[in-house]
C-alpha positions as CSV (number, residue, x, y, z in Angstrom):
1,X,0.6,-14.1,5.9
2,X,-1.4,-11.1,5.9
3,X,-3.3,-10.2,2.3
4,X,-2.0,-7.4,0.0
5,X,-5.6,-5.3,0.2
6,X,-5.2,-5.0,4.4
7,X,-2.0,-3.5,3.8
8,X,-2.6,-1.2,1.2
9,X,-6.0,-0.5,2.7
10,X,-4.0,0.6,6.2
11,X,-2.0,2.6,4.3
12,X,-4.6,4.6,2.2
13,X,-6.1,5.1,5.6
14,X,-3.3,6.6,7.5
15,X,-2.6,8.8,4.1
16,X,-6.2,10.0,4.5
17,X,-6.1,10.8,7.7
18,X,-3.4,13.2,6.9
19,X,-4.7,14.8,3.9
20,X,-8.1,15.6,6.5
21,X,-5.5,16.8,8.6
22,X,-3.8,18.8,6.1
23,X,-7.3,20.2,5.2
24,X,-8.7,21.5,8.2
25,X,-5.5,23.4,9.3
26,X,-5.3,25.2,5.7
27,X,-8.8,25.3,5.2
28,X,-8.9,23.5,2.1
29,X,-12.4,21.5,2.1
30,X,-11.6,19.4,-0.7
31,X,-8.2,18.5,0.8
32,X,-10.4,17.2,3.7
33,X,-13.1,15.5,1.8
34,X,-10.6,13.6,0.0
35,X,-8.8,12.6,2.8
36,X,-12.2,11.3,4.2
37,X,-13.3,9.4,1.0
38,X,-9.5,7.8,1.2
39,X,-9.8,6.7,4.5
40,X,-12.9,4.9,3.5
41,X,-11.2,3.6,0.5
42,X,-8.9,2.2,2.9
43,X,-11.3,0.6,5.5
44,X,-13.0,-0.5,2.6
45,X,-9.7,-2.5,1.2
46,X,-8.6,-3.3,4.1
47,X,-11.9,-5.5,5.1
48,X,-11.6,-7.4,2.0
49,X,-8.4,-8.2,2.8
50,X,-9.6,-9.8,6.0
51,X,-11.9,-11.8,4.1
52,X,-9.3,-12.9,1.9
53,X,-7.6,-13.7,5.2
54,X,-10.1,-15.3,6.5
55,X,-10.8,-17.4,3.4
56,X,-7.3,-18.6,3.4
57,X,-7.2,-19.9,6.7
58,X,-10.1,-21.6,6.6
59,X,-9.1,-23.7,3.5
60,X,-5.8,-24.6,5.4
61,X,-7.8,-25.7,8.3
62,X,-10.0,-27.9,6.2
63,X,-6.8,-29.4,4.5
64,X,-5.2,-30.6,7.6
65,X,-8.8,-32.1,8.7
């Protein structure tokens, strides 16, 4: 089972990837930055996620011990 944040994080990635994208082929600086600070967002998210992930599947191990 994969945590909530690591998808949403992936996703706020991708969707600021796209808005930098968007930015730099209409010139739109502010497009771009916030396509960049998204995409950090995301990373962001999506690492804590794979804590969370981690977490989880740690405590399952130490269950079946």
């Amino acid at each position: 089972m994969v945590d909530e944040d690591r998808v949403e994080g992936s996703a706020k990635n991708i969707g600021g990837k796209i808005k930098e994208g968007v930015g730099k082929v209409t010139g739109d600086e502010k497009l771009k930055r916030e396509g960049q600070l998204d995409q950090v967002k995301g990373k962001v998210e999506n690492a804590v996620g794979g804590m969370k992930d981690k977490v989880r599947e740690e405590k399952r191990k130490d269950q079946r011990e």
